[in-house]
N, C-alpha and C positions, 0 to 999 in steps of 0.2 A: 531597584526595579524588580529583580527576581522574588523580594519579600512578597509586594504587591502581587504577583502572580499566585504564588503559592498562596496568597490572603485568599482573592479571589476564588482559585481553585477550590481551597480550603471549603469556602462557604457552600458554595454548591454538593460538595460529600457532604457536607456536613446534612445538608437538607434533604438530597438525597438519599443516601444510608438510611434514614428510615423510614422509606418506603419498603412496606413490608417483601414485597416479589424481588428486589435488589440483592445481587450475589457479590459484587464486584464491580470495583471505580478505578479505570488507571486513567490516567493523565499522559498523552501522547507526547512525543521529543517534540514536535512543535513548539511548546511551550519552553521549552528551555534555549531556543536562538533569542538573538537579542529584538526588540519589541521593533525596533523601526524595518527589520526584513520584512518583504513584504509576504514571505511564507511563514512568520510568525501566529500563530493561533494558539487558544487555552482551548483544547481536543481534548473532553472528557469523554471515556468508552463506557459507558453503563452495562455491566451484563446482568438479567432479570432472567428470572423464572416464573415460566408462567405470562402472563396477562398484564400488562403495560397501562399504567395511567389515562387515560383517556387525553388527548392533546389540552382542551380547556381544564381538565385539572391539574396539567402539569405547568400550564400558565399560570395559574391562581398559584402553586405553590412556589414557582420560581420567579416570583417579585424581588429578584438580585440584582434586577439592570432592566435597560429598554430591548424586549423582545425583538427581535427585527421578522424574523419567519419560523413557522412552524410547518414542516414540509407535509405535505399531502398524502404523497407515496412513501416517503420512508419515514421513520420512528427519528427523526431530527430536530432540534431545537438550536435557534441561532440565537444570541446574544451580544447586546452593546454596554459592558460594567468599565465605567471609569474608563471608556476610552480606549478598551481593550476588549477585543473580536473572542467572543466563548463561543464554542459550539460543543452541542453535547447529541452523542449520538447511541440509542438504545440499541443493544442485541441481545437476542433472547438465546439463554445459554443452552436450550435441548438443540437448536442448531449444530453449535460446536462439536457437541456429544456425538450426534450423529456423524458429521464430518470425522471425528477421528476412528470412531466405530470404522466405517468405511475404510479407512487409510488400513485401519490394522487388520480389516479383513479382504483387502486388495480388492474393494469394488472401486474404490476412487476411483475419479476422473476430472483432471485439471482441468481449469475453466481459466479464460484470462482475465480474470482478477488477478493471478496469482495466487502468491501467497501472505499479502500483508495481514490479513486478519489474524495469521498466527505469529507475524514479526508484532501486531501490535498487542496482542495475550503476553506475550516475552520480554517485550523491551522498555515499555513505559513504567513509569513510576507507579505504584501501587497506592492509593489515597484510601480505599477502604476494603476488606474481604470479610467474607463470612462462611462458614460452613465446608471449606476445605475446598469448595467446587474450583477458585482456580488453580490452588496451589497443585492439585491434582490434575489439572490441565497440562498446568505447564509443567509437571514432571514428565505426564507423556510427551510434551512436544520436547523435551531435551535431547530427545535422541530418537529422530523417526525413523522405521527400519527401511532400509536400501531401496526399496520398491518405490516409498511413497519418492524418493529423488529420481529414479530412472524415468519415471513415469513421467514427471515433467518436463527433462530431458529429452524422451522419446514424444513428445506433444510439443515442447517448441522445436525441436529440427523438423517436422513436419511444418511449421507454422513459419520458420526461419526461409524453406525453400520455395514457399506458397509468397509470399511477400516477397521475397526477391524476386520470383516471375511477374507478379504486379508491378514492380520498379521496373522493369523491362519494358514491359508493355506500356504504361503512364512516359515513360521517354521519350518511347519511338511515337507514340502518339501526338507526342510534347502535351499531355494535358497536366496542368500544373497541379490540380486538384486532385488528380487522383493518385499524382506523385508526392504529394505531402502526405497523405494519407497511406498508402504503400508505406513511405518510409518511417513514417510513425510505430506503423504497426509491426515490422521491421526490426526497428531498435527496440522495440518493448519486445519482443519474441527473443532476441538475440541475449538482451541483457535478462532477463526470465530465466533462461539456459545457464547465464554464468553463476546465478544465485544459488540455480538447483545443483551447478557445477563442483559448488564451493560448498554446498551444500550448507546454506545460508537463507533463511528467509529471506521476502524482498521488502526494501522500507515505502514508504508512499514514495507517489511517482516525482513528488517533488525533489524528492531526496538518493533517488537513482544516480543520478547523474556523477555527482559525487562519490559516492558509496560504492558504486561498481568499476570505480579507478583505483580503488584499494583492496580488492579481492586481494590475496596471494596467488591463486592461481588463476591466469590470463593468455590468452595466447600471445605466441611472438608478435611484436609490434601492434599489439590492439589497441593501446592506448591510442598511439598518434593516428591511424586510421580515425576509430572513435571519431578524438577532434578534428579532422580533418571532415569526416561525412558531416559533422553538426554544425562545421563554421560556415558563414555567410561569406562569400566570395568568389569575386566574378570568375577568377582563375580556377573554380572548382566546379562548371554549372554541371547540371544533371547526367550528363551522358559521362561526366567521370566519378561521380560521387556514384553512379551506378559499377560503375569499375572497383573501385573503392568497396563498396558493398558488396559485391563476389568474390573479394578476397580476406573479408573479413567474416563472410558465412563460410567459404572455404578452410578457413583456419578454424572454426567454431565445430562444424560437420565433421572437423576430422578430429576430434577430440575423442 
């Protein structure tokens, strides 16, 4: 089945790449879990300079399978080939440039996306490059200087202590709504912090969960906390998983 992926994949750089404004094709780890997860996808990253295909010509040119959407607002194309979910998603590379421009002259400012878009420059498979533009990227992202990590550190423990007064407040309230929501935003703040921690890009969100149980460096008993705030059970409801939660921002704050 793996052939069949890297086929399919295949086909689309292949069509792609020569598209004049095209810099760079990788192929996200999605593709590589096995086909019946249901986080399995063939995530193609297009990075383009310059001026992007117009949507109807990039339909016309990618007669690889049945279209399913072509997004409105973002530079997106979805795909149904042989039974297997493509999605191919365009960035245009003066973005990046700029971003790291910024990093290296300490204007950044972390936004909550994170940082996947540079886990996903670094870690996926590379299917086509041209002209040096990433390989030059991702030399600068091998080693970002101290700031660009504090900075995110110093942006989610703001974000860590702002979300755990909302779990507060959503409890005493009992609004259930606004406490899923708190602690969403919570664990994505918390787990942000360990990535910047370990100083490690973050993977997509699908793949957190996992991934941030293997860091090397964690605090004492984070894990079991962890699994204890995200399991479902009666003997855990909100006013202790809120307990639970202040001593796992406490161990985090005091890093």
């Amino acid at each position: 089945m793996k052939k069949k992926v890297e086929r399919i994949a295949g086909k689309f750089a292949e069509t792609i790449s020569g598209w004049n404004s095209v810099e760079a094709i990788i192929l996200g780890e999605a593709a590589e879990i096995e086909i019946i997860d249901p986080y399995f996808n063939i995530n193609l990253d297009i990075y383009h300079l310059g001026n992007l295909l117009p949507r109807n010509d990039r339909s016309e040119k990618l007669k690889l399978g049945i279209m399913l959407e072509t997004s409105l607002v973002f530079p997106e194309d979805k795909f149904l080939v042989e039974d297997l979910p493509v999605r191919v998603r365009y960035k245009e590379t003066a973005r990046f440039d700029l971003i790291l421009k910024r990093i290296e002259e300490r204007l950044w400012v972390f936004r909550d996306s994170g940082t996947n878009m540079f886990y996903r420059l670094t870690r996926g498979q590379v299917l086509f490059s041209k002209n040096n533009w990433l390989k030059t990227i991702q030399k600068r992202l091998e080693k970002p200087p101290e700031y660009f990590w504090k900075t995110i550190m110093d942006s989610t423990r703001f974000s860590i202590e702002f979300y755990l007064n909302d779990l507060d407040a959503a409890v005493y309230r009992n609004d259930r709504l606004f406490y899923l929501c708190s602690a969403a935003s919570f664990i994505k703040s918390m787990c942000s912090f360990l990535f910047a921690y370990n100083t490690q890009f973050e993977p997509s969100s699908r793949m957190i969960y996992e991934r941030v149980k293997t860091l090397p460096r964690l605090p004492d008993e984070f894990i079991g906390r962890f699994e204890s705030f995200l399991r479902h059970d009666i003997e855990l409801p909100p006013k202790r998983k809120r307990e639970i939660a202040r001593l796992m921002a406490k161990s985090i704050l005091s890093l």
